[in-house]
C-alpha distance (Angstrom), angle and dihedral (degrees) to the residues before:
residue distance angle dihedral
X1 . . .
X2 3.84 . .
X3 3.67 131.2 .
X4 3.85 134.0 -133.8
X5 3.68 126.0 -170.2
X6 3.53 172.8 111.0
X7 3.63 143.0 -45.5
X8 3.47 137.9 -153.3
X9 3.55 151.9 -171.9
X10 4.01 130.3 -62.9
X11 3.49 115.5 13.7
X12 3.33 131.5 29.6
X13 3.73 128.0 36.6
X14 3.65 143.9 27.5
X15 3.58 165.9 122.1
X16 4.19 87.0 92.0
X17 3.49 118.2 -161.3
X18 4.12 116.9 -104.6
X19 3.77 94.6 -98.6
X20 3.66 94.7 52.1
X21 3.86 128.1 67.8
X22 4.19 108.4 -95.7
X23 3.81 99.8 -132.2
X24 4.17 127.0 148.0
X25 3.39 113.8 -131.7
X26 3.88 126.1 -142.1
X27 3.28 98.1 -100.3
X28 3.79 98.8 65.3
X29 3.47 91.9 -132.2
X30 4.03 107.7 146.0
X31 3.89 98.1 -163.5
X32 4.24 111.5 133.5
X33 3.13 121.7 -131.7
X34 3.76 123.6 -78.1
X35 3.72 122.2 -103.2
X36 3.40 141.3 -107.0
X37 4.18 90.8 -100.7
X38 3.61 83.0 48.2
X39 3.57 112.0 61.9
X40 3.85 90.6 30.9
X41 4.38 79.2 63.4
X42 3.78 79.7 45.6
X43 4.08 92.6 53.1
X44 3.92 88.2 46.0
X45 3.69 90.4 57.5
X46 3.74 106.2 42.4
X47 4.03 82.1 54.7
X48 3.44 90.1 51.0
X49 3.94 100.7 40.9
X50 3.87 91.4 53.2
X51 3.80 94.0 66.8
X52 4.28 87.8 38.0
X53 3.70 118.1 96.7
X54 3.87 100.6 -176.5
X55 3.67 116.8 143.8
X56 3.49 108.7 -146.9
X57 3.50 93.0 -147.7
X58 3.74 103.0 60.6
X59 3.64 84.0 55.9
X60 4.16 117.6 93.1
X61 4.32 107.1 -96.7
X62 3.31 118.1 -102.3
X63 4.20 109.6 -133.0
X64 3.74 100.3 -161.7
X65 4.02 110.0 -156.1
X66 4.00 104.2 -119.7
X67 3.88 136.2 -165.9
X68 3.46 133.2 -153.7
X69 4.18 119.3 -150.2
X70 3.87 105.5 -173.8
X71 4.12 102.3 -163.2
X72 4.16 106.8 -169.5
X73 3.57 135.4 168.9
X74 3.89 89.7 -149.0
X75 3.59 144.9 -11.3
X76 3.80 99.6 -74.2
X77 3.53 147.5 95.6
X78 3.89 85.1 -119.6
X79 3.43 91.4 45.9
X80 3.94 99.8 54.2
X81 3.76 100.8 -91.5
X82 3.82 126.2 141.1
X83 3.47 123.3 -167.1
X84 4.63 108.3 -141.7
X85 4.06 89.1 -103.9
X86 3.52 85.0 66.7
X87 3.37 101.0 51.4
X88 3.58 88.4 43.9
X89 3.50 94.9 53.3
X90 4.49 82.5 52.2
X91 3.50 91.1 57.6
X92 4.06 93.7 48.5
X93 3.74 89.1 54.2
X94 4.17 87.0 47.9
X95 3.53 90.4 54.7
X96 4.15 91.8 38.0
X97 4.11 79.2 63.5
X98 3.49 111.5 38.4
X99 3.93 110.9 30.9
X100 3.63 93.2 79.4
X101 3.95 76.9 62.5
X102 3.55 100.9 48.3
X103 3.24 105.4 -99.8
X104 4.24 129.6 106.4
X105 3.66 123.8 -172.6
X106 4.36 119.1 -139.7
X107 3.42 116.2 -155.9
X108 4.29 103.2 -133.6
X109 3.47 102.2 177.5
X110 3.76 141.4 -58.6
X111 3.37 138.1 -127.5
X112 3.87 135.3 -140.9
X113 3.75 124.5 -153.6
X114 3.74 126.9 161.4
X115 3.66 112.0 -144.5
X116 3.78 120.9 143.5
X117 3.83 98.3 -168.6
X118 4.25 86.3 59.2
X119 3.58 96.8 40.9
X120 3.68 98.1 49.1
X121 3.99 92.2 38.5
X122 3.91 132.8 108.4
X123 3.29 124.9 -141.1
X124 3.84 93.9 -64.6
X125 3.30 90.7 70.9
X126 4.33 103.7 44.8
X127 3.84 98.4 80.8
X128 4.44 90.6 80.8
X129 3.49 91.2 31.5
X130 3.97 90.3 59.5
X131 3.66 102.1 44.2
X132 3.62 89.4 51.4
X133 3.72 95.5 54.4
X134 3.69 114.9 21.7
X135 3.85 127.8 114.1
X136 3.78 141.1 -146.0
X137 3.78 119.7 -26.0
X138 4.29 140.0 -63.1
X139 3.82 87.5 -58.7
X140 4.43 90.7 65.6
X141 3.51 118.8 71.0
X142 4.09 109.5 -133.8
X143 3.77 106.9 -154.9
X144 3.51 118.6 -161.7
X145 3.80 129.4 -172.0
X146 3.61 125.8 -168.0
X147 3.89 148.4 156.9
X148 3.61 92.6 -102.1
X149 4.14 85.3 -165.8
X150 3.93 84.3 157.8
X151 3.71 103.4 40.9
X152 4.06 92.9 98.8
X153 3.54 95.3 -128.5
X154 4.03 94.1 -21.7
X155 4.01 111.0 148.7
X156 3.83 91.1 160.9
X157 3.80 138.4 11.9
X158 4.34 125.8 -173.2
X159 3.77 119.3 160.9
X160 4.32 106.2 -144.6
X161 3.64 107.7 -107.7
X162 3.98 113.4 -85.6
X163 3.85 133.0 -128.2
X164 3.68 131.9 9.0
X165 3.82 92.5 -69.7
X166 3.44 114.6 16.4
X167 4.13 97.2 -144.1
X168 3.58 95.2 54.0
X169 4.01 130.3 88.9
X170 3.50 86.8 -20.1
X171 3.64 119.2 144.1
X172 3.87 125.6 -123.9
X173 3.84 99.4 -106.4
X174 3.14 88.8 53.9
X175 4.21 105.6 51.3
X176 4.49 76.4 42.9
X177 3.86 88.5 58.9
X178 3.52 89.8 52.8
X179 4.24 113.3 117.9
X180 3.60 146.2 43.4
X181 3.71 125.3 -69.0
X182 4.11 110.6 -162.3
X183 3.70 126.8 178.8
X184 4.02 107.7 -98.0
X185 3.56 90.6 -115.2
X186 4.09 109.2 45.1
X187 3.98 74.3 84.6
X188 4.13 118.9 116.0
X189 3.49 102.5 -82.9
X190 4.02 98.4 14.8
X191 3.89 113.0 154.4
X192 3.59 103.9 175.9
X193 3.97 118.2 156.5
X194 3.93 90.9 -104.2
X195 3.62 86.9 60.1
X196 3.27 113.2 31.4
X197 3.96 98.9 103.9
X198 3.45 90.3 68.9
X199 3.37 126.6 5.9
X200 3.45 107.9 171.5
X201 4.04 84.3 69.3
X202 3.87 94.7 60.1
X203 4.09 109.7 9.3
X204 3.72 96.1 62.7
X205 3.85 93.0 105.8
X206 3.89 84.6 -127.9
X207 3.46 90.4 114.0
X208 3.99 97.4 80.3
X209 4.46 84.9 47.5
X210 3.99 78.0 60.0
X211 3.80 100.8 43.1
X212 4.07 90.5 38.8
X213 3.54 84.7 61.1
X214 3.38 95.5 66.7
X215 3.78 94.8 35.6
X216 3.91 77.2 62.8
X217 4.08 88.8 47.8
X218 3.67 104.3 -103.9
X219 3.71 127.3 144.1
X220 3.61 129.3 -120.6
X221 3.82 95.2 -101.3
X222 4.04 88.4 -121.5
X223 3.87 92.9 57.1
X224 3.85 107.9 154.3
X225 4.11 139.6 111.6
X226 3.76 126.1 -106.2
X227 2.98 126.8 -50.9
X228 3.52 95.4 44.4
X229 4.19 121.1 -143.8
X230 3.89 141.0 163.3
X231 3.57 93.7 -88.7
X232 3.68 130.3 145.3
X233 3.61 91.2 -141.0
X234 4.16 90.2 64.8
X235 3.59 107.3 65.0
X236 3.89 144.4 88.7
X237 3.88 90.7 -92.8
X238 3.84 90.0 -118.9
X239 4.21 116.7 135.6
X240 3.81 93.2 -135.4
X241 3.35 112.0 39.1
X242 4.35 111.3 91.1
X243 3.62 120.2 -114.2
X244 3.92 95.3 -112.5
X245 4.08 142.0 173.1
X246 3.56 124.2 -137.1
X247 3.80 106.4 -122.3
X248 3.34 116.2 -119.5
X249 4.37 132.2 -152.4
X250 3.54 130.4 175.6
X251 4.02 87.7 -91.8
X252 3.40 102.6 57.4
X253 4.49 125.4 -75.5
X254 3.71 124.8 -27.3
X255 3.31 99.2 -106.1
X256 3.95 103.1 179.5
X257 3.89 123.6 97.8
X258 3.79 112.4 -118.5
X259 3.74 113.0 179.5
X260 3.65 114.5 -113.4
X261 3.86 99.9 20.9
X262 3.90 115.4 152.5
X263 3.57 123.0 -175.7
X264 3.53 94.9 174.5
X265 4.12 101.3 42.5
X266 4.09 92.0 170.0
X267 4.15 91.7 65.1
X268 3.59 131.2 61.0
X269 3.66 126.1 -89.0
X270 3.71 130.5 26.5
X271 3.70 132.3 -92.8
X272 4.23 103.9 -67.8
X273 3.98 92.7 -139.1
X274 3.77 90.8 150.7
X275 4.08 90.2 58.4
X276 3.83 114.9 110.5
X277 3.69 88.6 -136.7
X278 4.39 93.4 55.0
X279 3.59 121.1 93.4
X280 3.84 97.5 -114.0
X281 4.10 118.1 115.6
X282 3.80 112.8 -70.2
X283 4.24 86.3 -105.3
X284 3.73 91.1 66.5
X285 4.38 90.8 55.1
X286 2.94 114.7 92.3
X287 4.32 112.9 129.0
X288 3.90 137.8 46.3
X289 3.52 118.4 -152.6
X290 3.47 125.9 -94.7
X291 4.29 79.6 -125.8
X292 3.77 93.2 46.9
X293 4.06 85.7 53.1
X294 3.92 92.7 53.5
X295 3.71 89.9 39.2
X296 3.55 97.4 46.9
X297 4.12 83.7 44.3
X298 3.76 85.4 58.4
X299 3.53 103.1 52.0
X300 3.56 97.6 42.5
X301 4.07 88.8 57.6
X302 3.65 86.0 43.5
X303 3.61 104.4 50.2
X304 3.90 110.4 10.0
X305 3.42 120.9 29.6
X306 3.87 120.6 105.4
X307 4.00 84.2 0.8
Protein backbone atom coordinates (compact mmCIF):
# COMPACT_ATOMS: atom_id res chain seq x y z
CA UNK A 1 0.00 0.00 0.00
CA UNK A 2 1.53 3.45 0.68
CA UNK A 3 1.98 5.32 3.81
CA UNK A 4 1.32 8.97 4.87
CA UNK A 5 2.40 10.53 8.02
CA UNK A 6 3.72 12.27 10.79
CA UNK A 7 6.82 13.39 12.31
CA UNK A 8 8.01 14.14 15.48
CA UNK A 9 10.51 15.41 17.68
CA UNK A 10 14.25 14.14 18.35
CA UNK A 11 15.51 11.87 16.03
CA UNK A 12 14.87 11.45 12.78
CA UNK A 13 14.19 14.06 10.22
CA UNK A 14 14.80 17.55 9.32
CA UNK A 15 15.74 20.60 7.71
CA UNK A 16 11.87 20.67 6.09
CA UNK A 17 11.30 22.69 3.29
CA UNK A 18 9.26 26.21 3.93
CA UNK A 19 5.92 24.83 2.83
CA UNK A 20 6.05 21.92 5.04
CA UNK A 21 5.88 21.85 8.90
CA UNK A 22 9.79 21.75 10.40
CA UNK A 23 9.44 18.93 12.93
CA UNK A 24 12.38 16.19 14.06
CA UNK A 25 11.32 12.97 14.04
CA UNK A 26 12.31 10.23 16.60
CA UNK A 27 14.60 8.71 14.80
CA UNK A 28 17.14 11.52 14.60
CA UNK A 29 17.49 11.11 11.18
CA UNK A 30 18.15 14.75 9.58
CA UNK A 31 17.37 13.86 5.87
CA UNK A 32 14.84 16.76 4.08
CA UNK A 33 12.30 15.94 2.45
CA UNK A 34 12.42 14.66 -1.08
CA UNK A 35 11.52 16.79 -3.99
CA UNK A 36 9.06 17.22 -6.30
CA UNK A 37 11.31 15.18 -9.18
CA UNK A 38 11.70 12.77 -6.51
CA UNK A 39 8.57 11.39 -5.49
CA UNK A 40 7.18 11.80 -9.06
CA UNK A 41 10.42 8.94 -9.77
CA UNK A 42 8.83 7.41 -6.70
CA UNK A 43 5.13 7.38 -8.41
CA UNK A 44 6.77 5.90 -11.64
CA UNK A 45 8.08 3.05 -9.70
CA UNK A 46 5.32 1.99 -7.42
CA UNK A 47 3.29 1.75 -10.89
CA UNK A 48 5.80 -0.15 -12.24
CA UNK A 49 6.67 -2.50 -9.19
CA UNK A 50 2.97 -3.56 -8.84
CA UNK A 51 2.90 -5.41 -12.17
CA UNK A 52 6.89 -6.73 -11.33
CA UNK A 53 7.34 -10.08 -9.83
CA UNK A 54 11.17 -10.12 -9.30
CA UNK A 55 12.41 -11.81 -6.29
CA UNK A 56 15.28 -10.16 -5.18
CA UNK A 57 16.72 -13.10 -3.95
CA UNK A 58 17.01 -15.24 -7.00
CA UNK A 59 18.89 -12.42 -8.33
CA UNK A 60 23.03 -12.48 -7.89
CA UNK A 61 23.97 -10.14 -4.39
CA UNK A 62 25.13 -7.07 -4.82
CA UNK A 63 28.49 -6.46 -2.38
CA UNK A 64 28.64 -2.72 -2.36
CA UNK A 65 32.38 -1.50 -1.54
CA UNK A 66 32.01 0.63 1.81
CA UNK A 67 34.21 3.13 3.81
CA UNK A 68 34.34 4.04 7.15
CA UNK A 69 35.56 7.90 8.17
CA UNK A 70 35.80 7.92 12.04
CA UNK A 71 35.83 11.95 12.90
CA UNK A 72 36.81 12.31 16.93
CA UNK A 73 37.73 15.00 19.09
CA UNK A 74 39.90 12.54 21.19
CA UNK A 75 40.70 9.09 21.77
CA UNK A 76 37.57 8.02 23.65
CA UNK A 77 34.37 6.54 23.49
CA UNK A 78 33.09 9.96 24.83
CA UNK A 79 35.04 11.67 22.58
CA UNK A 80 33.85 9.97 19.23
CA UNK A 81 36.33 7.17 18.94
CA UNK A 82 35.60 3.61 17.73
CA UNK A 83 37.82 0.98 18.11
CA UNK A 84 37.63 -1.65 14.30
CA UNK A 85 35.45 -4.38 16.36
CA UNK A 86 32.97 -1.87 16.44
CA UNK A 87 32.78 -1.05 13.18
CA UNK A 88 32.85 -4.55 12.40
CA UNK A 89 30.19 -5.38 14.50
CA UNK A 90 28.14 -2.09 12.24
CA UNK A 91 28.71 -3.73 9.20
CA UNK A 92 27.33 -7.29 10.57
CA UNK A 93 24.15 -5.61 11.59
CA UNK A 94 24.11 -3.87 7.80
CA UNK A 95 24.34 -7.06 6.30
CA UNK A 96 21.84 -8.72 9.16
CA UNK A 97 19.28 -6.05 7.36
CA UNK A 98 19.79 -5.91 3.91
CA UNK A 99 21.01 -9.39 2.54
CA UNK A 100 17.66 -10.80 2.55
CA UNK A 101 17.38 -7.82 -0.03
CA UNK A 102 20.23 -8.40 -2.05
CA UNK A 103 22.48 -6.35 -0.98
CA UNK A 104 25.96 -7.12 1.33
CA UNK A 105 28.11 -4.49 2.71
CA UNK A 106 32.44 -5.03 2.62
CA UNK A 107 34.23 -3.28 4.95
CA UNK A 108 37.43 -1.58 2.66
CA UNK A 109 39.12 0.29 5.04
CA UNK A 110 38.60 3.11 7.47
CA UNK A 111 40.03 6.06 8.23
CA UNK A 112 40.79 7.99 11.49
CA UNK A 113 41.11 11.72 11.72
CA UNK A 114 40.87 13.80 14.82
CA UNK A 115 39.26 17.03 14.18
CA UNK A 116 36.97 18.59 16.76
CA UNK A 117 35.49 21.36 14.56
CA UNK A 118 34.12 18.24 12.03
CA UNK A 119 33.09 16.00 14.63
CA UNK A 120 31.13 18.39 16.61
CA UNK A 121 29.68 20.17 13.34
CA UNK A 122 26.14 20.19 11.68
CA UNK A 123 25.59 20.10 8.44
CA UNK A 124 27.23 23.52 7.80
CA UNK A 125 30.22 22.25 8.41
CA UNK A 126 30.20 18.50 6.24
CA UNK A 127 31.00 19.88 2.74
CA UNK A 128 35.33 20.07 3.76
CA UNK A 129 35.03 17.31 5.87
CA UNK A 130 33.78 15.09 2.83
CA UNK A 131 36.11 16.05 0.17
CA UNK A 132 38.88 15.38 2.41
CA UNK A 133 37.84 11.90 3.22
CA UNK A 134 35.61 10.32 0.75
CA UNK A 135 36.36 7.30 -1.51
CA UNK A 136 35.59 5.94 -4.95
CA UNK A 137 32.39 6.96 -6.69
CA UNK A 138 28.14 6.64 -6.21
CA UNK A 139 28.59 2.85 -6.22
CA UNK A 140 30.85 3.06 -2.42
CA UNK A 141 29.12 3.84 0.53
CA UNK A 142 31.21 6.66 2.63
CA UNK A 143 30.23 6.28 6.25
CA UNK A 144 30.87 8.94 8.45
CA UNK A 145 30.53 9.08 12.24
CA UNK A 146 30.65 12.07 14.26
CA UNK A 147 29.71 13.86 17.58
CA UNK A 148 26.98 15.66 16.04
CA UNK A 149 27.04 17.99 19.46
CA UNK A 150 25.26 20.66 17.19
CA UNK A 151 22.85 18.64 15.22
CA UNK A 152 19.75 19.59 17.65
CA UNK A 153 18.71 16.25 18.18
CA UNK A 154 20.50 14.86 14.85
CA UNK A 155 21.72 11.07 15.35
CA UNK A 156 21.93 10.56 11.57
CA UNK A 157 21.83 12.67 8.40
CA UNK A 158 21.74 11.15 4.34
CA UNK A 159 20.58 13.40 1.55
CA UNK A 160 18.46 10.87 -1.24
CA UNK A 161 20.54 10.50 -4.20
CA UNK A 162 20.08 13.44 -6.84
CA UNK A 163 19.34 13.48 -10.62
CA UNK A 164 18.39 10.81 -12.97
CA UNK A 165 21.84 9.18 -12.77
CA UNK A 166 23.76 10.20 -10.10
CA UNK A 167 27.42 10.13 -12.02
CA UNK A 168 26.41 12.24 -14.73
CA UNK A 169 26.50 16.24 -15.08
CA UNK A 170 26.67 16.34 -11.58
CA UNK A 171 28.69 18.92 -9.97
CA UNK A 172 31.56 18.29 -7.45
CA UNK A 173 29.81 19.39 -4.21
CA UNK A 174 27.48 17.39 -4.87
CA UNK A 175 29.34 13.70 -5.65
CA UNK A 176 31.52 15.24 -2.04
CA UNK A 177 28.15 15.33 -0.16
CA UNK A 178 27.59 11.97 -1.03
CA UNK A 179 27.30 9.40 2.32
CA UNK A 180 25.96 8.93 5.62
CA UNK A 181 26.98 10.82 8.64
CA UNK A 182 25.81 8.85 12.05
CA UNK A 183 26.42 9.90 15.54
CA UNK A 184 29.63 7.89 16.88
CA UNK A 185 27.62 6.21 19.29
CA UNK A 186 24.17 4.93 17.50
CA UNK A 187 26.88 2.11 16.76
CA UNK A 188 26.30 -1.67 18.32
CA UNK A 189 27.52 -1.34 21.58
CA UNK A 190 27.65 2.67 21.75
CA UNK A 191 27.38 4.05 25.37
CA UNK A 192 27.79 7.60 24.98
CA UNK A 193 26.31 9.98 27.79
CA UNK A 194 23.30 10.96 25.46
CA UNK A 195 22.43 7.44 25.42
CA UNK A 196 23.21 5.90 28.20
CA UNK A 197 19.60 5.64 29.79
CA UNK A 198 18.66 3.39 27.35
CA UNK A 199 20.66 2.03 25.00
CA UNK A 200 18.87 -0.43 23.38
CA UNK A 201 16.72 2.66 21.90
CA UNK A 202 19.74 4.33 20.15
CA UNK A 203 22.97 1.83 20.27
CA UNK A 204 21.44 -0.89 18.24
CA UNK A 205 23.55 -0.04 15.14
CA UNK A 206 20.13 0.04 13.29
CA UNK A 207 20.49 3.44 12.73
CA UNK A 208 22.94 3.18 9.58
CA UNK A 209 20.03 0.15 8.07
CA UNK A 210 17.74 3.41 8.40
CA UNK A 211 20.05 6.05 6.95
CA UNK A 212 21.34 3.43 4.12
CA UNK A 213 17.95 3.38 3.09
CA UNK A 214 17.88 6.59 2.04
CA UNK A 215 21.43 6.57 0.73
CA UNK A 216 19.66 3.89 -1.51
CA UNK A 217 16.62 6.55 -2.13
CA UNK A 218 13.90 5.33 0.02
CA UNK A 219 11.44 7.36 1.90
CA UNK A 220 10.80 7.46 5.45
CA UNK A 221 7.68 5.27 5.30
CA UNK A 222 5.60 8.31 6.96
CA UNK A 223 6.58 10.77 4.15
CA UNK A 224 3.85 13.48 3.94
CA UNK A 225 3.36 17.49 4.67
CA UNK A 226 1.48 19.00 7.55
CA UNK A 227 -1.29 18.33 8.42
CA UNK A 228 -0.89 14.85 8.15
CA UNK A 229 -4.03 12.40 6.84
CA UNK A 230 -4.71 8.83 5.46
CA UNK A 231 -4.21 9.79 2.06
CA UNK A 232 -2.75 7.92 -0.75
CA UNK A 233 -1.08 10.89 -1.96
CA UNK A 234 1.24 11.02 1.48
CA UNK A 235 3.32 8.08 1.47
CA UNK A 236 6.73 6.63 0.29
CA UNK A 237 5.09 5.30 -2.97
CA UNK A 238 6.02 1.71 -1.97
CA UNK A 239 3.05 -1.23 -2.48
CA UNK A 240 3.71 -2.80 0.93
CA UNK A 241 4.34 -0.50 3.28
CA UNK A 242 0.70 0.73 5.30
CA UNK A 243 -0.52 4.12 4.95
CA UNK A 244 0.13 5.13 8.68
CA UNK A 245 0.05 8.34 11.20
CA UNK A 246 2.56 9.04 13.62
CA UNK A 247 0.80 9.18 16.99
CA UNK A 248 0.99 12.08 18.64
CA UNK A 249 0.85 13.04 22.89
CA UNK A 250 1.27 16.14 24.56
CA UNK A 251 5.17 15.24 24.89
CA UNK A 252 6.10 14.79 21.65
CA UNK A 253 5.15 11.18 19.16
CA UNK A 254 4.57 7.77 20.50
CA UNK A 255 7.42 6.35 19.58
CA UNK A 256 7.06 2.66 20.94
CA UNK A 257 5.93 -0.34 18.75
CA UNK A 258 2.72 -1.92 20.02
CA UNK A 259 1.57 -4.79 17.91
CA UNK A 260 -1.55 -4.21 16.12
CA UNK A 261 -1.62 -0.35 16.13
CA UNK A 262 -3.54 1.31 13.17
CA UNK A 263 -3.66 4.84 12.66
CA UNK A 264 -5.36 4.64 9.58
CA UNK A 265 -8.17 1.73 10.38
CA UNK A 266 -10.15 2.47 6.89
CA UNK A 267 -6.91 1.19 4.63
CA UNK A 268 -5.25 -1.99 4.46
CA UNK A 269 -2.46 -3.08 6.56
CA UNK A 270 -1.46 -2.04 9.98
CA UNK A 271 0.87 0.56 11.22
CA UNK A 272 4.68 -0.85 10.03
CA UNK A 273 6.35 0.22 13.48
CA UNK A 274 8.88 -2.56 13.18
CA UNK A 275 10.15 -1.04 9.62
CA UNK A 276 13.67 0.48 9.69
CA UNK A 277 12.39 3.31 7.69
CA UNK A 278 9.19 4.22 10.56
CA UNK A 279 9.68 6.66 13.15
CA UNK A 280 9.49 4.25 16.15
CA UNK A 281 12.84 3.78 18.46
CA UNK A 282 15.61 1.90 16.67
CA UNK A 283 14.59 -1.40 19.13
CA UNK A 284 11.26 -1.70 17.46
CA UNK A 285 13.19 -2.00 13.53
CA UNK A 286 13.75 -4.75 12.65
CA UNK A 287 12.28 -5.56 8.66
CA UNK A 288 12.33 -3.84 5.17
CA UNK A 289 9.71 -4.54 2.92
CA UNK A 290 9.75 -6.95 0.43
CA UNK A 291 8.73 -3.49 -1.87
CA UNK A 292 11.42 -1.38 -0.29
CA UNK A 293 13.95 -4.36 -1.36
CA UNK A 294 12.80 -4.24 -5.10
CA UNK A 295 12.63 -0.54 -4.93
CA UNK A 296 15.77 -0.01 -3.36
CA UNK A 297 17.09 -2.79 -6.10
CA UNK A 298 15.81 -0.39 -8.70
CA UNK A 299 17.33 2.66 -7.79
CA UNK A 300 20.57 1.37 -7.07
CA UNK A 301 20.74 -0.10 -10.86
CA UNK A 302 19.35 3.11 -11.90
CA UNK A 303 21.46 5.56 -10.29
CA UNK A 304 24.59 3.84 -8.72
CA UNK A 305 25.90 0.99 -10.08
CA UNK A 306 29.20 1.11 -12.12
CA UNK A 307 29.11 5.01 -11.25
Amino acid sequence: MMHSVLLPFSLCCLAMSSSAKAIIPATGCGNPPPSEGEIARAQAMYVKERTTTLDVRSTDLVTIPTWFHVVYVNETEEGGYIPRNQLDAQITVLNDAWEPHGFSFNLVNATYTQNATWSNSNLDGWPNMKRALRQGGYGTLNLYTTLLTEGSGLLGVRYLPTGKYLGSLQSRWKQHNDGVVIQANTLPGGIGPHFETDPERYTTGRLACHEVGHWFGLFHTYHGTYPYTCQNGDNDFVDDTPVHLLVLTSNGPDLDCPAGRDTCPDLPGVDPTDNYMSNQWQSCWTEFTAGQGLRSRSLWTAQRAGR
